[in-house]
C-alpha positions in Angstrom: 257.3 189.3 161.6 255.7 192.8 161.5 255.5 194.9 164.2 252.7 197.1 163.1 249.1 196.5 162.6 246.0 198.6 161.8 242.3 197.1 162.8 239.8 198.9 161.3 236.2 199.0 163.5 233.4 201.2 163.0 233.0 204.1 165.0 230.3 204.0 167.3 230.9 203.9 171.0 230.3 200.2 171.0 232.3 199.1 167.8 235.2 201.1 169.5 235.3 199.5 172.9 235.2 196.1 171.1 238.1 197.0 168.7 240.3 198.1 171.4 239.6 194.7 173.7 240.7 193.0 170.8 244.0 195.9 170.9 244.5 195.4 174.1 244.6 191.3 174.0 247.3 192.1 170.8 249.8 194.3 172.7 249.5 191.7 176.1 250.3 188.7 174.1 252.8 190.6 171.3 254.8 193.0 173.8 256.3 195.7 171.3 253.0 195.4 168.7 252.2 198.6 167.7 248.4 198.5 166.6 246.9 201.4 165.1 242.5 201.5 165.0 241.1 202.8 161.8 237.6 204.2 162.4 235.3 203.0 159.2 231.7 204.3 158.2 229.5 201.3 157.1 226.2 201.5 155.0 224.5 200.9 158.5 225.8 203.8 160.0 225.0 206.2 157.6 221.1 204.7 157.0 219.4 204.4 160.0 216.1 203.5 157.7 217.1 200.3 156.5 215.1 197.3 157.8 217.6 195.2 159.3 215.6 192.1 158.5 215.5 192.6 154.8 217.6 190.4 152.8 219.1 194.0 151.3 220.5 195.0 155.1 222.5 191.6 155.2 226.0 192.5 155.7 225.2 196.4 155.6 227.6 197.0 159.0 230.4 194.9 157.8 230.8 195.6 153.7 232.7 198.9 153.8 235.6 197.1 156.4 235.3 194.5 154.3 236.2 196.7 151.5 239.7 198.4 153.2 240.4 194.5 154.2 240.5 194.1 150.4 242.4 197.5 149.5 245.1 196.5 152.4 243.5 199.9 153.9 243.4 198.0 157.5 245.2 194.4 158.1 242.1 193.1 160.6 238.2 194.1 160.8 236.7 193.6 164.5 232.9 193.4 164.0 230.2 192.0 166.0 230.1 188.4 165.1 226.0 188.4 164.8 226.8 191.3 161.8 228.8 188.7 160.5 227.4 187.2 157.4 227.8 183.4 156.9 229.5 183.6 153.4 232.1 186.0 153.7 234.0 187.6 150.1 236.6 185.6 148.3 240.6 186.0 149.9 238.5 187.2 153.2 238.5 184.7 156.8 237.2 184.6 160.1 240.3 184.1 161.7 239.3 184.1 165.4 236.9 185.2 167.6 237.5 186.2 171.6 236.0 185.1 174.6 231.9 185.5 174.0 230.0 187.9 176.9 226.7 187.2 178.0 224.9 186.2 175.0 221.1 186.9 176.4 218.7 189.7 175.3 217.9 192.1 178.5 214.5 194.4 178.8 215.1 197.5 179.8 211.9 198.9 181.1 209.8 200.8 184.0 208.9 196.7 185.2 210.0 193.4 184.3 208.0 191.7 181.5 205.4 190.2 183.4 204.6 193.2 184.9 204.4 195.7 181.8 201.0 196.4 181.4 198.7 195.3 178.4 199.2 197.5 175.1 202.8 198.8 176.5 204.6 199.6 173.7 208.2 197.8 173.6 211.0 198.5 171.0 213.1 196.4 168.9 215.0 196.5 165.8 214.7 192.4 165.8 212.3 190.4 164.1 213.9 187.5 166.1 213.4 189.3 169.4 209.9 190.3 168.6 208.4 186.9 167.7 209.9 185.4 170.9 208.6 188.3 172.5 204.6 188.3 171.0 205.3 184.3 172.1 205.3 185.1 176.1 203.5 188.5 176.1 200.9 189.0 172.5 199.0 191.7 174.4 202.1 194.1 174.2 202.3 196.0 171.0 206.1 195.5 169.3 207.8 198.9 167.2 210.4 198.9 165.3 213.4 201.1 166.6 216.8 201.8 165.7 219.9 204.2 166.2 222.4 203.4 169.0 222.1 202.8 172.8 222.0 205.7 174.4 219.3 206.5 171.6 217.2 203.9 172.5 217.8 204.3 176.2 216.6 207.9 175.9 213.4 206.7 174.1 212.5 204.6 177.3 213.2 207.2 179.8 211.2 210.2 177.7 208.1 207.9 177.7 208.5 207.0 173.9 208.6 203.6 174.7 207.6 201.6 177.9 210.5 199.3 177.1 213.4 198.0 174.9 215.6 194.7 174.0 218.6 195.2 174.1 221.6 192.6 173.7 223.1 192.3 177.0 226.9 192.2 175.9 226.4 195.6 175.0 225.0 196.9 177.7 227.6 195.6 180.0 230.7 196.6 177.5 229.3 199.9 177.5 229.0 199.8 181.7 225.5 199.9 181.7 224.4 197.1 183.7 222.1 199.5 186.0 220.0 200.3 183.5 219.1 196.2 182.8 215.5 195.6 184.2 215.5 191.9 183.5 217.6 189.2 181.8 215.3 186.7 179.5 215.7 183.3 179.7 217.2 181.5 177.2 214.7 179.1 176.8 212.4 181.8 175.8 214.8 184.3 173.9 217.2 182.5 171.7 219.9 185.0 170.6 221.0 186.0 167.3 223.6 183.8 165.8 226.8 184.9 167.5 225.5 187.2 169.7 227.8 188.3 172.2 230.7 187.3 170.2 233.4 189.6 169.0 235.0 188.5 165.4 238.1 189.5 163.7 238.2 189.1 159.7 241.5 188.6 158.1 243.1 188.2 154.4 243.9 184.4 153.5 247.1 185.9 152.0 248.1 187.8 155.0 250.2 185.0 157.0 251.0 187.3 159.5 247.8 189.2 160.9 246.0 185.5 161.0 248.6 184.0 163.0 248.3 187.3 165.3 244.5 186.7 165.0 244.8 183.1 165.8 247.0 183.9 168.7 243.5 185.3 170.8 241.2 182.9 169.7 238.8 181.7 172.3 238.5 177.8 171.5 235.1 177.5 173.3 233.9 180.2 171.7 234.8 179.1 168.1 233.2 175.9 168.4 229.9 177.6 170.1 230.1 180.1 166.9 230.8 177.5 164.6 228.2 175.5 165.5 225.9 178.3 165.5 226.8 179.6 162.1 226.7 176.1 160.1 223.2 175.7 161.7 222.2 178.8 159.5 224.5 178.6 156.7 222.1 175.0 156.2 219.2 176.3 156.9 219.8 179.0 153.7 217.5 181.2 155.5 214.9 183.5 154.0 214.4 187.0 153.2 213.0 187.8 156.5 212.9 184.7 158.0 213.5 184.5 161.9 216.0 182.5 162.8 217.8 182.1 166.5 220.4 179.7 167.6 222.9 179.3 170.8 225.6 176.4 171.2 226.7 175.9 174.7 230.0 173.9 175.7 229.5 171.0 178.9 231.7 168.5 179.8 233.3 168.4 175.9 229.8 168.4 174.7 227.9 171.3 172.4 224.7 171.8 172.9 222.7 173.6 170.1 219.1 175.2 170.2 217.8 176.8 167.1 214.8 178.8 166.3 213.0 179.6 163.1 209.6 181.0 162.6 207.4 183.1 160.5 208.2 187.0 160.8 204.2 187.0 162.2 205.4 184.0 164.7 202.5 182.1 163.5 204.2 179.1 162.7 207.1 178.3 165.1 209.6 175.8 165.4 212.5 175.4 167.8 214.8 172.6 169.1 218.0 171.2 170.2 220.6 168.5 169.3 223.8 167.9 171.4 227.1 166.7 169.6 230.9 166.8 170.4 232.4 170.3 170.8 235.0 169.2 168.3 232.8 168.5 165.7 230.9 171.4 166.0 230.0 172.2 162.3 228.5 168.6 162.5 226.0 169.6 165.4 224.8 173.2 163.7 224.0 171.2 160.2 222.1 168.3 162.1 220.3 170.5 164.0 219.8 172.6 160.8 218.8 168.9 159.2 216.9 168.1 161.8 214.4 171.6 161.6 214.2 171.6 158.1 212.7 168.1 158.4 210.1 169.1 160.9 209.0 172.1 158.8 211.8 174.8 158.7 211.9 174.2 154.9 208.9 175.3 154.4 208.7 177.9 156.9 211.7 179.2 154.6 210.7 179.0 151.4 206.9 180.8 151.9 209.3 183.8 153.2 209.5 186.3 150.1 211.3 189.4 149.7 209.5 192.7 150.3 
């Protein structure tokens, strides 16, 4: 048994506060652990002018720890599960994930949506979040934005923007619940697959860091995520397809809601299908089956790379 580990995390404020919950759940449950954080520039950090819905981003924020997994230059990467693609690289593993935060999308803004007034100019760095959004409210005009949350904060409160979505598990890890004008429904904003969800990669070959992994899996979560991710991992997805799911656990049962539309939201599918939480790849691939029948496919398939 070892009694040292490094976890390697990118190194914004964020990716930091995650890394060391997942630290701090490690030395609680393995009294005499000694794990060390590795700080890790991605391909996301360094370009903040990549479009993060193009087929080329996929991945761009979890590649480089990826890479030190590989070289044995860190034992576990902590990411973000929604930065997490499906397929991950050969001798790599998602080998747990911990308890999921609020998985909603918040509005941070001078007035809660209904309120914002025609032609207000909201920000978002989500094609998922902006169809939902032109679904409810097609009189506000959607921008693009990027860099990190204080960033975008300062953007609303300079007058740059009238308002922002934001993922609310962020703005609570960070401790900036006051700033949240409004939570959105779910029923309207379906997040990002594993939003809210912290994931911790491993190497198959390395016994030891997935059994220290394993020992801080949250099973609810891993069943909402698994569902979630075999959901998109059938639907294939396109270059800049929209797609949105959220599995929730009730009384042993997972219920899973799925969104896919065009990146214009012109055509604009969502549903849900409820299975057993112990099955819960089963309920993401009907689901999955169940959309692509009703039109997904070719919502999919007319999506081409830029």
């Amino acid at each position: 048994m070892t009694d040292r580990i490094v976890i390697g995390t990118r190194g914004s404020k964020l990716a930091v506060l995650q890394a060391e919950s997942v630290a701090s759940q490690l030395r609680a449950l393995h009294p005499g652990l000694h794990v060390m954080m590795r700080k890790i520039v991605t391909e996301g950090d360094r370009n903040r002018s990549v479009d993060l819905d193009q087929a080329g981003s996929i991945g761009i924020f979890v590649r480089a720890l990826e890479d030190a997994l590989i070289e044995s230059t860190i034992d576990l990467a902590v990411h973000s599960l929604k930065d997490l693609p499906t397929a991950l690289p050969d001798g790599l593993y998602l080998a747990a994930v911990t308890r999921r935060e609020d998985p909603r999308d918040v509005l941070v803004a001078g007035a809660k949506l209904n309120e914002l007034s025609a032609g207000a100019l909201i920000g978002t760095g989500s094609l998922r979040r902006s169809v939902q959004l032109k679904r409810i409210r097609p009189d506000l005009e959607v921008r693009g934005i990027r860099g990190n949350i204080d960033t975008r904060l300062r953007k609303v409160t300079s007058g740059q923007f009238a308002g922002i979505i934001l993922a609310a598990a962020a703005m609570h890890r960070l401790g900036l619940d006051d700033s949240i004008t409004e939570y959105l429904q779910l029923n309207s904003f379906i997040p990002a697959i594993g939003q809210g969800a912290i994931a911790i990669e491993a190497r198959t070959d390395d016994a030891e860091s997935v059994r220290l992994a394993g020992s801080i899996n949250h099973l609810p979560t891993w069943q909402e995520i698994t569902a979630e991710r075999a959901f998109l991992h059938t639907l294939g997805g396109g270059c800049r397809a929209p797609i949105a799911a959220l599995a929730r656990i009730e009384d042993a049962k997972l219920k899973v809601s799925g969104m896919v539309a065009d990146p214009d939201g012109s055509r604009f599918l969502t549903e849900s299908y409820t299975g057993e939480a112990i099955n819960a790849t089963a309920a993401g691939i009907e689901l999955a089956r169940i959309m692509l029948e009703r039109g997904a496919s070719t919502i999919i398939n007319d999506v081409r790379c830029a």
